[in-house]
N, C-alpha and C positions, 0 to 999 in steps of 0.2 A: 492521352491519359484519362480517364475513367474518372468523371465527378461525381461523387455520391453524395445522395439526399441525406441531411443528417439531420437531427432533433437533440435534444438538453432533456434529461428531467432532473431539476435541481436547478436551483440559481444560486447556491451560497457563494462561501468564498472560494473554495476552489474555484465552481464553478466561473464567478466572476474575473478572477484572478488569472486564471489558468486557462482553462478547458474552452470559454468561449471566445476567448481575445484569440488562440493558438487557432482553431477551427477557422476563426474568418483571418487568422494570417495564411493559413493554410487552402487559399480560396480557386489553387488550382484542381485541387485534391474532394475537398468538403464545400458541400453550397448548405448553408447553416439554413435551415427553413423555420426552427421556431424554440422556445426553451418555455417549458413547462415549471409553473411554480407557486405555490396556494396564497404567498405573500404578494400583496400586492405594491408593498415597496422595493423588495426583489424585481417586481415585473416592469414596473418603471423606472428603475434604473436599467434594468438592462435592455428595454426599448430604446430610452432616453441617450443612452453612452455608446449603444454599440446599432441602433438602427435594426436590431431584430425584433419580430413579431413573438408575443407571448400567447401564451397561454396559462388558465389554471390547475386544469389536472392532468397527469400523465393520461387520461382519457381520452382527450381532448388532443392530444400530440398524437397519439398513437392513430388516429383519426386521418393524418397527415398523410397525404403519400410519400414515405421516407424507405432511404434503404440502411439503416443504420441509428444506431441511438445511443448517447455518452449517457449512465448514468452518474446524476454525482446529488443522489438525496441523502438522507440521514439513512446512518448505517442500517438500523432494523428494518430500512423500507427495499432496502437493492434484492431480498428476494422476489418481494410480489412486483416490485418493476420491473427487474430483468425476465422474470417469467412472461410476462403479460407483453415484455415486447418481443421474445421469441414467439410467445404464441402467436402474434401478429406478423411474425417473416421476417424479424429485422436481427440484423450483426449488432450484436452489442459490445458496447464498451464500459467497462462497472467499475469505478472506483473498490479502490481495497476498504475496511473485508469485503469479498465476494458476499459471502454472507457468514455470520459467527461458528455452526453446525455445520460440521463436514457432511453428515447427511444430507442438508438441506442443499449443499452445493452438488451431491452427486444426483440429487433430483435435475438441477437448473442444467450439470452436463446431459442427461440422459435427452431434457427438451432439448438444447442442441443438436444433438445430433439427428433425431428425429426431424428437428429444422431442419439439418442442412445449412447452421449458421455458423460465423465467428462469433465466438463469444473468449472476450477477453480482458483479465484482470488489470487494475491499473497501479502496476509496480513499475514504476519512473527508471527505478534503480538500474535496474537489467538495461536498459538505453541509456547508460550515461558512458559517455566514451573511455573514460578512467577506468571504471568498471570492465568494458567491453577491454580493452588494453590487460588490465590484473589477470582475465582469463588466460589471454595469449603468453602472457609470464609464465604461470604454473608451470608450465612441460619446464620451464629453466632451472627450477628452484631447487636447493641443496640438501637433500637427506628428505627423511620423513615429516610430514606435517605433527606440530606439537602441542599446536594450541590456536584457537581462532578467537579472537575477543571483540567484541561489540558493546560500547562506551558512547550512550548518549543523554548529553544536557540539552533539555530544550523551554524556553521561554513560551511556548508556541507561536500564534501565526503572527500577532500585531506590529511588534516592533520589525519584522520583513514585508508590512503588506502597508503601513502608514502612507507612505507615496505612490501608492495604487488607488486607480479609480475603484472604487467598491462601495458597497451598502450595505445595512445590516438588514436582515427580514423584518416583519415582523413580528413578534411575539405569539406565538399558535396559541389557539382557544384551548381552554382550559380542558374540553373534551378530545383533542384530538390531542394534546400533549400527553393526559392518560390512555391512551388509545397507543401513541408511541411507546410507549413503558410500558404494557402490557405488552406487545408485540415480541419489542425485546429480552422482556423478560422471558418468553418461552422460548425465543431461539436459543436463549443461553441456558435456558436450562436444557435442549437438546442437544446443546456441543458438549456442556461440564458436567461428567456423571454423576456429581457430587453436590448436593449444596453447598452454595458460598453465603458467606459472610459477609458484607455491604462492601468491607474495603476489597477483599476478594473480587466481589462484582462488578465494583467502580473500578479496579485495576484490570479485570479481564476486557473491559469494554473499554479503557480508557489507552494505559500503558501500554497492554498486550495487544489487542487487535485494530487500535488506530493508528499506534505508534510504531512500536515494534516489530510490526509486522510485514514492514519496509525492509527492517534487515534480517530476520527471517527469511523472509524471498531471497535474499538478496545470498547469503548464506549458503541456502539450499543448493543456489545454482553453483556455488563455489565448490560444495562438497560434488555434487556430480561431475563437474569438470573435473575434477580429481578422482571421482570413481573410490572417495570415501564412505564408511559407513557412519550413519548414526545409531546409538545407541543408547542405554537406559539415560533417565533424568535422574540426577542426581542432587539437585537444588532447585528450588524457586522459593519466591519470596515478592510479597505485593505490599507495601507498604506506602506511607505518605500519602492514607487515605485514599488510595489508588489511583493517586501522581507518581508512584514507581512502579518497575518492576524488573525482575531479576530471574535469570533462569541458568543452569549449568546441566549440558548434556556430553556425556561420552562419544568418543566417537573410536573410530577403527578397534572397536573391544577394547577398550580404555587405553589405546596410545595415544591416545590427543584428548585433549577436553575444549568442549564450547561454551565460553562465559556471555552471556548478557546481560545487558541493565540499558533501563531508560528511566527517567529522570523529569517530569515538567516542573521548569521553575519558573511560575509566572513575575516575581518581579525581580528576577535577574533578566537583561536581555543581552543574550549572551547565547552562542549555539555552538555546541561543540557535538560534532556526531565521527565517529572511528570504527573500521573496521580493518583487525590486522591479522594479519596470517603469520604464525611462528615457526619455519619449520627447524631443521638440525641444525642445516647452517646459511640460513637465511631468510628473510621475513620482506612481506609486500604489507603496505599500509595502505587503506582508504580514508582520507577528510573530507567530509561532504561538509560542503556551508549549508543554507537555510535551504531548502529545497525553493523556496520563492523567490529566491537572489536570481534571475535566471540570468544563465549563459556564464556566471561564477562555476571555474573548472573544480570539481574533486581533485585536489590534490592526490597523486599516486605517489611511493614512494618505495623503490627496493632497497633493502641494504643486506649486503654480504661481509661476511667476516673471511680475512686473509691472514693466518694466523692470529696476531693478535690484532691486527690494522681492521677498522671498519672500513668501509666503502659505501657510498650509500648516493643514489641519483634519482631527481624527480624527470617524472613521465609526462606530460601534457600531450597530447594527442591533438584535441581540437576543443573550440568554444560550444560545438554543438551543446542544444537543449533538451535533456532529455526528456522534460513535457511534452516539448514538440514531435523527438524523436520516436516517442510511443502511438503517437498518432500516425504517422507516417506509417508505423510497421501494421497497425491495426491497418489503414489502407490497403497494404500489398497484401496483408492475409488476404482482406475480401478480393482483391480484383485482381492478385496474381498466384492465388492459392498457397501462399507464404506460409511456413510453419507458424504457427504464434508462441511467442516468447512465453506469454504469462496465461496460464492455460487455466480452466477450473480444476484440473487434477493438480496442478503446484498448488493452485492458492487450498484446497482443500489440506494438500499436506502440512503446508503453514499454520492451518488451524487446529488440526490435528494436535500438532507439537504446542503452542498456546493453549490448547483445553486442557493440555495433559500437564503441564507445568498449573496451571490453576488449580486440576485438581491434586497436584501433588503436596501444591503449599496447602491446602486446605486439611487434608489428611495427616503432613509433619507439622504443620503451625502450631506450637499451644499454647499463644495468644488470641485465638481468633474469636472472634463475637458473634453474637445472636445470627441465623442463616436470614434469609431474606424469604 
């Protein structure tokens, strides 16, 4: 089996959590050779905890002989990282969003392919065995699909990540924090045709493309396994200072409708995330726990109606992880030329649908405030 040189740019939490502990559990697969990070308390904890070599800039990594690179930096940085490490020969792996502007992602495929590389988004979801399971239902289910709804409360990471070895960075210089902001502010303004409004802003960056965008992907592939259409937006809505956000799209020419909402409540800790499929006469349900629980199953759940008798059985498949499991298939793309799951053209379509819902609240909101 085929070990690949792999690098980090990014040491947050994910990265800490997730991404680097997975990689060197992963050590017949990945030889982890170094994690790139500007904090220097980032860089010492993860020398300190995990015995990897750091470094301070994606410069400096990329310097590496590797054949391969996780990014997992702040979102406005994954265009000019993942760029700079295709231009330097290596398969990437990029945390969601790819990047905010679907343009700007059709840029980073066009470098691909000119590579010659994997480059592949980091949706967990699509690898989560319950998930993988819901697909293989579909062809069972009864009548027409009616309705798909996605219902998430989330506290964010703390109260899933307290009994985890982790550090927080620390605090970037005042010039490179506006440097950050600047950055992102133009990529959103290249996804969102429209000016937004702060809470707009704060939700398109926050609800919509950090959060929701998990089940978006996740959706997406739902609807092509079923070979449904999407169609006009007919709702969104970004509020809670853009701690929400909410979106309603048609599907099949209006025989089905797609609801979403997400929800951060930092001082509830409490995580409720749903995804359910309604069809005529029968519906599949997804409960995802915290995404950080790992090896905690998604609950699957079918239930049929028999005249007026419900029926209804859970699914469990396996404890697999699908953090882990996503590494795994990023592996087999590079060295066994594997389709990849989470492609730049999905995640591009994901953005797509998120810019357009932002720009749709912005143009029907008539509460909305000064643009940015």
């Amino acid at each position: 089996m085929e070990r690949l040189r792999i690098g980090v740019i990014g040491a947050g939490g994910i990265a800490q959590v997730e991404h680097i502990p997975n990689l060197l559990r992963l050590r017949p697969l990945f030889d982890l050779c170094a994690v790139a990070d500007p904090s220097p308390a980032a860089r010492s904890f993860v020398n300190e905890r995990y015995g990897v070599s750091t470094v301070e800039t994606p410069e400096a990594l990329l310097a590496i002989p590797l054949d391969a690179v996780v990014i997992a930096s702040p979102d406005p940085l994954h265009l000019a990282h993942v760029s700079a490490a295709l231009s330097a020969g290596l398969h990437v792996f990029c945390e969601k969003p790819l990047c905010y502007a679907p343009s700007d992602i059709a840029v980073l495929a066009n470098q691909r392919d000119t590579a010659g590389r994997v480059l592949q988004t980091g949706y967990m979801k699509r690898f989560d065995p319950s998930y993988e399971a819901l697909l293989a239902l579909l062809p069972e289910q009864e009548g027409a699909l009616r309705m798909v709804s996605v219902e998430v409360t989330d506290p964010d990471a703390a109260p899933f990540i307290q009994h985890h070895d982790w550090r927080a960075g620390d605090t970037p210089a005042p010039d490179a924090a506006a440097a950050l902001r600047a950055e992102q502010a133009a990529q959103v303004a290249r996804a969102v045709p429209v000016p937004l409004d702060e809470t707009t802003y704060r939700g398109f960056c926050a609800a919509y493309s950090s959060s929701i965008v998990h089940d978006v992907n996740a959706v997406h592939g739902i609807l092509d396994a079923l070979g449904a259409e999407t169609g006009a937006i007919v709702g969104a809505a970004l509020f809670a200072n853009g701690l929400g956000g909410q979106g309603a799209v048609l599907l099949n020419g209006g025989e089905a409708l797609w609801t979403m909402s997400h929800l951060t409540v930092p001082a509830l800790p409490h995580y409720s995330e749903r995804i359910t499929l309604t069809f005529e006469g029968s519906s599949l349900e997804l409960e995802f726990p915290s995404p950080y629980l790992n090896h905690a199953p998604t609950r699957l759940t079918e239930r049929r109606g028999k005249g007026l008798s419900l029926q209804s059985r859970e699914i469990r498949t396996s404890y697999q992880e699908a953090f882990i499991e996503e590494l795994k298939g990023f592996h087999r793309a590079i060295t066994k030329g594997e389709p990849v799951r989470n492609t730049a053209e999905a995640a591009a379509r994901d953005m797509a649908l998120l810019a357009g819902l932002a720009a749709w609240h912005m143009t029907h909101n008539t509460t909305k405030g000064p643009t940015k």
